[in-house]
KOLFIMAR-159541 format. One record per residue: residue number from 0; residue in one letter; chain; x, z, y of N, C-alpha, C, O, CB in turn. Coordinates in nm, 3 decimals. Glycine has a CB too. Layout:
N
NUM; A; A; X; Z; Y; X; Z; Y; X; Z; Y; X; Z; Y; X; Z; Y .
...
END
This chain:
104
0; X; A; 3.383; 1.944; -2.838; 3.278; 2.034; -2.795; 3.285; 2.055; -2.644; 3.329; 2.152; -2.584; 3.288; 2.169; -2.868 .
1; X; A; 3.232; 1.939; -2.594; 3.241; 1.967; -2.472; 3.407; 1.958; -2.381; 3.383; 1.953; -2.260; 3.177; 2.102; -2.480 .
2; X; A; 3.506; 1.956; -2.398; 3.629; 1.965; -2.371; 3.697; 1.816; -2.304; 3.784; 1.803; -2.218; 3.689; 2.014; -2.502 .
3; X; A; 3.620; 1.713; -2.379; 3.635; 1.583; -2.393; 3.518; 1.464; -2.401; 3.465; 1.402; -2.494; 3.704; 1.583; -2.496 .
4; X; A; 3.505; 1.466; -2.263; 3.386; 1.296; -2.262; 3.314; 1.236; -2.365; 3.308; 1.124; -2.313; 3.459; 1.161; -2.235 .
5; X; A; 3.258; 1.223; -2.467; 3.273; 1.133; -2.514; 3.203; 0.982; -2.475; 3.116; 0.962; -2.391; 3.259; 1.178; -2.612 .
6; X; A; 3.285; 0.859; -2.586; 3.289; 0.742; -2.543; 3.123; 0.727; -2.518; 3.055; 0.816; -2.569; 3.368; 0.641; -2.646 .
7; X; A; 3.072; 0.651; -2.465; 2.922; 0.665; -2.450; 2.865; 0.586; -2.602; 2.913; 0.485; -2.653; 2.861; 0.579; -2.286 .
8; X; A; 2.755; 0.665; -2.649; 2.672; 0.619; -2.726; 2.795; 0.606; -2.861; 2.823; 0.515; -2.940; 2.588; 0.481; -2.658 .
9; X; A; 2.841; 0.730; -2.842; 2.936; 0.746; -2.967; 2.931; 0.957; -3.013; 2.978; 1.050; -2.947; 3.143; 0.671; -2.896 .
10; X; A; 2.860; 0.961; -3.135; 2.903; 1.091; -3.150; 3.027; 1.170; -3.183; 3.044; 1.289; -3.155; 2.843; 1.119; -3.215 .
11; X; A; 3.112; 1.090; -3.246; 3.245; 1.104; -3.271; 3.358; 1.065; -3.317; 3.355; 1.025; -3.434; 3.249; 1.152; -3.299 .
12; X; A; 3.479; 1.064; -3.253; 3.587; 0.995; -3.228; 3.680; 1.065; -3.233; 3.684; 1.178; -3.184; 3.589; 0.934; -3.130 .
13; X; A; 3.801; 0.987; -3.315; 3.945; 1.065; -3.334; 4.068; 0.966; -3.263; 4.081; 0.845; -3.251; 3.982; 1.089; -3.522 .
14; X; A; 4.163; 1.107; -3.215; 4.287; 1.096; -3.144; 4.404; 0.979; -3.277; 4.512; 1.038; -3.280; 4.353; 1.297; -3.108 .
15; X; A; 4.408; 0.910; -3.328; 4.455; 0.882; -3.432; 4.600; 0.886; -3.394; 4.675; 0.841; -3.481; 4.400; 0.764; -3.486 .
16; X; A; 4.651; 0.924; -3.299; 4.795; 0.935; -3.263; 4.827; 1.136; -3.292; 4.933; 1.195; -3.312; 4.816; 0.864; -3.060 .
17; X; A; 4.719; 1.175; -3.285; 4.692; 1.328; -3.317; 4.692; 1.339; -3.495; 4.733; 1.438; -3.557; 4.519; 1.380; -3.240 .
18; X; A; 4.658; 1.265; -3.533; 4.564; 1.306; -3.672; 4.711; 1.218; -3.769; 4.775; 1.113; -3.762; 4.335; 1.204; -3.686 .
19; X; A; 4.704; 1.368; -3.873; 4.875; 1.344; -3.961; 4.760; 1.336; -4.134; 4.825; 1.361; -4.236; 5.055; 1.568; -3.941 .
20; X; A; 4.574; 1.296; -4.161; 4.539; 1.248; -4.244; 4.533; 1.316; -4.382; 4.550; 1.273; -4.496; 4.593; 1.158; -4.233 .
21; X; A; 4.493; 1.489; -4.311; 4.505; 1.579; -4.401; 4.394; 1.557; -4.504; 4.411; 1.538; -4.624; 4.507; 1.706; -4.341 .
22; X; A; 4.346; 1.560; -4.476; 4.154; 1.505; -4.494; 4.065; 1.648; -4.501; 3.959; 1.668; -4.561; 4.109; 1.397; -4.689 .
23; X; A; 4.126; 1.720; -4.436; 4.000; 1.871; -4.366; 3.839; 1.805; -4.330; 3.728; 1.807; -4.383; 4.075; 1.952; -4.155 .
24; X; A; 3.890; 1.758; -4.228; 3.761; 1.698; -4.208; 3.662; 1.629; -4.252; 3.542; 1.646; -4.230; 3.766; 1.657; -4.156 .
25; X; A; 3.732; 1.523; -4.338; 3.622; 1.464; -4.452; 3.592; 1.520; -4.513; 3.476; 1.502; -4.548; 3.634; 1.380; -4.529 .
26; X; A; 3.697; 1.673; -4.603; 3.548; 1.753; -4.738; 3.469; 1.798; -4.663; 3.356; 1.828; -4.702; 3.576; 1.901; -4.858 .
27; X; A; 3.513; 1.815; -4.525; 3.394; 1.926; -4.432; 3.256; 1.862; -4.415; 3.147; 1.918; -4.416; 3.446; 1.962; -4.254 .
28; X; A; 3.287; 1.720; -4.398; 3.178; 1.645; -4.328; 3.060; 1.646; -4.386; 3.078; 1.573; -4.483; 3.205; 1.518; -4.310 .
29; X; A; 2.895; 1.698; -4.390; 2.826; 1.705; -4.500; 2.749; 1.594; -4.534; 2.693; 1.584; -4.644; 2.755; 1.804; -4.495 .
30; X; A; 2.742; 1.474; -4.409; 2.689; 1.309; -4.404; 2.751; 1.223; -4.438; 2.714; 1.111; -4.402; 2.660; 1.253; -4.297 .
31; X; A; 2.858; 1.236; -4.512; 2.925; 1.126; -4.543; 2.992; 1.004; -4.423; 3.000; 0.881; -4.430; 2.828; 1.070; -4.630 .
32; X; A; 3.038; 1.118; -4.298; 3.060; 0.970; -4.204; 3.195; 0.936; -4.195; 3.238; 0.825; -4.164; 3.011; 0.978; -4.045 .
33; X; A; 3.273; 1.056; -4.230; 3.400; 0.978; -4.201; 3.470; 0.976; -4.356; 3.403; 0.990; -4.459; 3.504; 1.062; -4.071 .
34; X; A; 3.574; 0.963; -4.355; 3.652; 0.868; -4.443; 3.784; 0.845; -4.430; 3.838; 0.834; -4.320; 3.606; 0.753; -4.437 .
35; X; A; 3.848; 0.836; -4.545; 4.034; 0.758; -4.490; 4.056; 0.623; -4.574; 4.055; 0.593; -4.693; 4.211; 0.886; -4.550 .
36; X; A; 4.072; 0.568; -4.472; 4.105; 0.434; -4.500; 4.281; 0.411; -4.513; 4.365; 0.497; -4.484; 4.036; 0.345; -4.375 .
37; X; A; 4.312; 0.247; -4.573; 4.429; 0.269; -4.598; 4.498; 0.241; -4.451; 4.420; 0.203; -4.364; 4.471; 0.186; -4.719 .
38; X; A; 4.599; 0.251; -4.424; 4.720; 0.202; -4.282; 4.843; 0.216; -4.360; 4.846; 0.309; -4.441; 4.733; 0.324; -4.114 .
39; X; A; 4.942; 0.141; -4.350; 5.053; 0.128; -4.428; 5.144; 0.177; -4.286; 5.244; 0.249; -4.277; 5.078; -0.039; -4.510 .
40; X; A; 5.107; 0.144; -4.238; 5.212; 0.199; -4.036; 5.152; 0.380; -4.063; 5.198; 0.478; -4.005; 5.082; 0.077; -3.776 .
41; X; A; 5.074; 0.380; -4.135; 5.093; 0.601; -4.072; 5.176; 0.603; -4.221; 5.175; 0.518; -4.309; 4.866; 0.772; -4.064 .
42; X; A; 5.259; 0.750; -4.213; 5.328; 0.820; -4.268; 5.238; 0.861; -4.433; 5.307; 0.849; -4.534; 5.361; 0.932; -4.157 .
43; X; A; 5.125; 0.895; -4.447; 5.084; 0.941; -4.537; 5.018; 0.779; -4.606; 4.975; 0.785; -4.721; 4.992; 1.073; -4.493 .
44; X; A; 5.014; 0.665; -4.545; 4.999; 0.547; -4.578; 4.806; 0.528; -4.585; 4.737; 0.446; -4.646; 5.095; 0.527; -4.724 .
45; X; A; 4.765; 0.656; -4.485; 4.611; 0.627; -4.464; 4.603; 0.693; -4.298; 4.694; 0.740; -4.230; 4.492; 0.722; -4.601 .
46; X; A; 4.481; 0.679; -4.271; 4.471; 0.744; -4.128; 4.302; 0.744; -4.138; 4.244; 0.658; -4.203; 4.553; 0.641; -3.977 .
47; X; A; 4.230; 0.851; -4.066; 4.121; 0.884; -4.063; 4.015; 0.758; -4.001; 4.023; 0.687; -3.901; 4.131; 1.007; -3.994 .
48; X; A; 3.929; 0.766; -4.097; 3.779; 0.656; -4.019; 3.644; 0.731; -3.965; 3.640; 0.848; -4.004; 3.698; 0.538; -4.158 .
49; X; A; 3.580; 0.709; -3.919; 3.436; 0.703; -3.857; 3.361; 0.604; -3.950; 3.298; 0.509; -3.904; 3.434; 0.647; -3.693 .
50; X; A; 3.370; 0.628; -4.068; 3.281; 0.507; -4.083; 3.134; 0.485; -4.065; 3.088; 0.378; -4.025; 3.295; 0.472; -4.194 .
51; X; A; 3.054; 0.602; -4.099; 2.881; 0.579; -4.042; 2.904; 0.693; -3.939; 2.921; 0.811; -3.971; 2.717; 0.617; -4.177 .
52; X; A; 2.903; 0.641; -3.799; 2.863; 0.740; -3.720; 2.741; 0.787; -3.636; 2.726; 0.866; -3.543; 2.933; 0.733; -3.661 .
53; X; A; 2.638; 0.681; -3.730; 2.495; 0.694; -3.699; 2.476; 0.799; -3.811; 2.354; 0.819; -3.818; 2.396; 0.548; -3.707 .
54; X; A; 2.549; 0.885; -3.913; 2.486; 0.960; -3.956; 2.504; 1.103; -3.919; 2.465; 1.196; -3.988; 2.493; 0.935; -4.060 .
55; X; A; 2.551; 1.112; -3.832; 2.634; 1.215; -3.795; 2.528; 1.311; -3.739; 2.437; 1.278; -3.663; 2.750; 1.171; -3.694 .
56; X; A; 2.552; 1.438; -3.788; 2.464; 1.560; -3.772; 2.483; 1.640; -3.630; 2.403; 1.704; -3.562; 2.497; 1.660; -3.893 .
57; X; A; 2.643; 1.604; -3.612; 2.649; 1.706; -3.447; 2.683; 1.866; -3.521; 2.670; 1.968; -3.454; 2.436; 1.712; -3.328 .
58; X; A; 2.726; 1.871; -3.661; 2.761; 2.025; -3.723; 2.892; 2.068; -3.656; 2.927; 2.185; -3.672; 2.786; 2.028; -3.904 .
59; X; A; 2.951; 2.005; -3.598; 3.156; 2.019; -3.536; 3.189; 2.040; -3.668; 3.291; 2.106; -3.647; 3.237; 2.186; -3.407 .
60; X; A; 3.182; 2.035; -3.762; 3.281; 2.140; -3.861; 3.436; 2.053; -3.831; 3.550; 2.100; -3.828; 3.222; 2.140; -4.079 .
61; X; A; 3.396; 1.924; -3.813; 3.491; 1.854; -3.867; 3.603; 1.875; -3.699; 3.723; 1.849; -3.711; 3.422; 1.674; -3.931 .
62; X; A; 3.562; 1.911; -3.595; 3.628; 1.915; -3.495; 3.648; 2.077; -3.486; 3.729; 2.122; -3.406; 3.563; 1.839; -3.381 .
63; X; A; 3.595; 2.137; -3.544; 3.638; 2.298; -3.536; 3.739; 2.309; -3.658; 3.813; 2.407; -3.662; 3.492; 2.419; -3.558 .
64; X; A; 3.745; 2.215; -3.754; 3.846; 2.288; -3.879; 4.002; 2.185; -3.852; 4.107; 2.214; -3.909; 3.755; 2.255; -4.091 .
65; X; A; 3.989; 2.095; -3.780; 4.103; 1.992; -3.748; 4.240; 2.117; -3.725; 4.232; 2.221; -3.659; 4.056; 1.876; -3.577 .
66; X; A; 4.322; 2.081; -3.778; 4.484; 2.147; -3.734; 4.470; 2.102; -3.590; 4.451; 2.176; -3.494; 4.650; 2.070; -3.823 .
67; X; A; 4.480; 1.991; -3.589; 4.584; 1.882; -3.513; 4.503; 1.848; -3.371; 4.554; 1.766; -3.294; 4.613; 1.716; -3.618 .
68; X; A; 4.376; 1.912; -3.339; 4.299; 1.877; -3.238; 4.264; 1.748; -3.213; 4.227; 1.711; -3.101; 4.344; 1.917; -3.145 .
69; X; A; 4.276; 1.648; -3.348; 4.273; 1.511; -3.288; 4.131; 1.445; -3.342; 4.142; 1.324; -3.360; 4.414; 1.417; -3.337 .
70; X; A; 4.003; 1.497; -3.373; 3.873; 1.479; -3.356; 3.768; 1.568; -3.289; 3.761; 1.691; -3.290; 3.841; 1.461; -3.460 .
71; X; A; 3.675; 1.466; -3.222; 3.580; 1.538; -3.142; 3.457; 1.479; -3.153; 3.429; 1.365; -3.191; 3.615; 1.547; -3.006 .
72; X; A; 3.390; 1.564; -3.119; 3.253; 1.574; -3.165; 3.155; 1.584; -2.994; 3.153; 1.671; -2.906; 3.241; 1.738; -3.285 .
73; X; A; 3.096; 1.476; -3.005; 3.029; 1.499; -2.828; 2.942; 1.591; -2.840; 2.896; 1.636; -2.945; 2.941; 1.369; -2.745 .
74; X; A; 2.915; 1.625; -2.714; 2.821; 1.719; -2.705; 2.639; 1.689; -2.738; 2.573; 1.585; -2.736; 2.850; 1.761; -2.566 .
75; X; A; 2.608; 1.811; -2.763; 2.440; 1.791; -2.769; 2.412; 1.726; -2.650; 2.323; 1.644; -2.677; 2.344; 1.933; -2.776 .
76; X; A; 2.439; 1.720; -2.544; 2.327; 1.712; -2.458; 2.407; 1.522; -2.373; 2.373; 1.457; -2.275; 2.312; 1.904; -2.327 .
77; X; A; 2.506; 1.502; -2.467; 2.567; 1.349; -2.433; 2.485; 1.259; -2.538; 2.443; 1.146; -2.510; 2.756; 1.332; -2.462 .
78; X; A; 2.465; 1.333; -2.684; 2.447; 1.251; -2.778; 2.287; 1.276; -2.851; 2.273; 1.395; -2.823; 2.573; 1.271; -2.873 .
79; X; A; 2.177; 1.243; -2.916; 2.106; 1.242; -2.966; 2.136; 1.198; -3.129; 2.103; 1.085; -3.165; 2.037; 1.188; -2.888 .
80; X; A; 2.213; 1.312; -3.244; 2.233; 1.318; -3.391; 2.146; 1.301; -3.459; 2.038; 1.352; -3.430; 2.274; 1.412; -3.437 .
81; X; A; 2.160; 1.230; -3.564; 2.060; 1.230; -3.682; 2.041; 1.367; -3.790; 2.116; 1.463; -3.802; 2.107; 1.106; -3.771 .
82; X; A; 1.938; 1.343; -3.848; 1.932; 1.451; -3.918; 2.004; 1.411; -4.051; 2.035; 1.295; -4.078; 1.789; 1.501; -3.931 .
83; X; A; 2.030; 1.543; -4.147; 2.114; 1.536; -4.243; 1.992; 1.466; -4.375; 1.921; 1.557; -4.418; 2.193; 1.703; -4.265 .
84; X; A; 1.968; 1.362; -4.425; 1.915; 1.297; -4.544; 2.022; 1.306; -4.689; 2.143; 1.323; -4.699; 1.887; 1.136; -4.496 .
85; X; A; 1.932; 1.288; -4.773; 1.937; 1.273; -4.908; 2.047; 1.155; -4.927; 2.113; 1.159; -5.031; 1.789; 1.242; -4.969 .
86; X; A; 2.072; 1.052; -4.834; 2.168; 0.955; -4.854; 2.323; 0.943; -4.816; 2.422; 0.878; -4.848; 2.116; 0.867; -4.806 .
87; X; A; 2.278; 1.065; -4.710; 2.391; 1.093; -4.649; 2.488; 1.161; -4.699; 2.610; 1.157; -4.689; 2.371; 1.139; -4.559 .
88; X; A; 2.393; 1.242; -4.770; 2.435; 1.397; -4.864; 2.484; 1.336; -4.962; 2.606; 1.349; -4.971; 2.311; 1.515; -4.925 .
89; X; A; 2.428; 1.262; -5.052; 2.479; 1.115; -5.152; 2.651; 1.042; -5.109; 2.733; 1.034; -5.200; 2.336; 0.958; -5.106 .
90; X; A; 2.678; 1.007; -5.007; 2.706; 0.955; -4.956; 2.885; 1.030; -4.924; 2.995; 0.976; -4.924; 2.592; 0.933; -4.877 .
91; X; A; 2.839; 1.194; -4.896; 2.928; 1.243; -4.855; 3.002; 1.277; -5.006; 3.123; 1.273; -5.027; 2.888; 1.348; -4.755 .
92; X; A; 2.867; 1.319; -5.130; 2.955; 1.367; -5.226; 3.045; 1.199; -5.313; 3.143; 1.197; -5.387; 2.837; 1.479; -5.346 .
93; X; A; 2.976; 1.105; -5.271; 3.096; 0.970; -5.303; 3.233; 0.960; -5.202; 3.310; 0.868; -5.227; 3.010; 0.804; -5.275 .
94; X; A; 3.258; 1.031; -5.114; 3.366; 1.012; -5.078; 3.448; 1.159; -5.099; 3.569; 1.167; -5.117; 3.354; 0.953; -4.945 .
95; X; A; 3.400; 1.215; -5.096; 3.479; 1.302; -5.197; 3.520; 1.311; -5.332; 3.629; 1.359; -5.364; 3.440; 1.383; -5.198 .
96; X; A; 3.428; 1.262; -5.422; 3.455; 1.167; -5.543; 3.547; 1.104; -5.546; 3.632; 1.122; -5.633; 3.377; 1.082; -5.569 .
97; X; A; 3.560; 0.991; -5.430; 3.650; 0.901; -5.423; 3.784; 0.948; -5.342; 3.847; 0.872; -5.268; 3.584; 0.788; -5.367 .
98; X; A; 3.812; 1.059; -5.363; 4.000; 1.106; -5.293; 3.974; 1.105; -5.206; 4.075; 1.076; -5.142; 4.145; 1.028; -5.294 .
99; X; A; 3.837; 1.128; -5.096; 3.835; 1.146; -4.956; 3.832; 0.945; -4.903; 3.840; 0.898; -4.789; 4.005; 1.264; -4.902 .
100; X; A; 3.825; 0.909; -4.967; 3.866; 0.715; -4.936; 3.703; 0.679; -4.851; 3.604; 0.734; -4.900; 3.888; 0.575; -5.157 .
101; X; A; 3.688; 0.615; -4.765; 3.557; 0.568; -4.735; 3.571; 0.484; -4.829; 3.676; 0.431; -4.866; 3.514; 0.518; -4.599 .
102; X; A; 3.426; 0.464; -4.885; 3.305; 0.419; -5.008; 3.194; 0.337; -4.914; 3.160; 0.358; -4.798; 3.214; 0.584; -5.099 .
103; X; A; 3.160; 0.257; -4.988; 3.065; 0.159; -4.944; 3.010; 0.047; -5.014; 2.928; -0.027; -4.959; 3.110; 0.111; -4.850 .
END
């Protein structure tokens, strides 16, 4: 929120050296964009994804509820968000379905 650049023509991006793969952020997410994928090198044997970040609403939840400060969310006025759809919403309740796992 403002604190941190973001990458251009990116709404949001995680510290993955920050992030211990609680999965806060994915039940939070209401578009279905991020996700945990597997990594056998992190400790919990997953680490957080971005996977659609064209669906991304710009809500922070997912950078306001983080422990670990290690996702961010660009600002309104860096990024132009999509709105929240029926697929997304779809989308978010399959990865929660699925143990928080990105689905596809």
């Amino acid at each position: 929120m403002g604190l941190k650049q973001a990458p251009e023509n990116t709404p949001v991006w995680i510290d993955e050296t920050r992030c211990k793969a609680c999965d806060i952020c994915v039940s939070l997410c209401p578009s279905g964009v991020l996700g945990m994928r597997k990594d056998e090198h992190k400790i919990l044997g997953k680490i957080i994804s971005v996977a659609h970040p064209e669906s991304c609403i710009g809500c922070y939840e997912c950078e306001l509820h983080c422990p670990d400060f290690a996702i961010f969310v660009a600002s309104k006025d860096e990024f132009k968000f999509a709105k929240l759809t029926p697929e997304s919403r779809e989308r978010a309740q399959r990865v929660k379905d699925n143990h928080f796992m990105v689905v596809d």
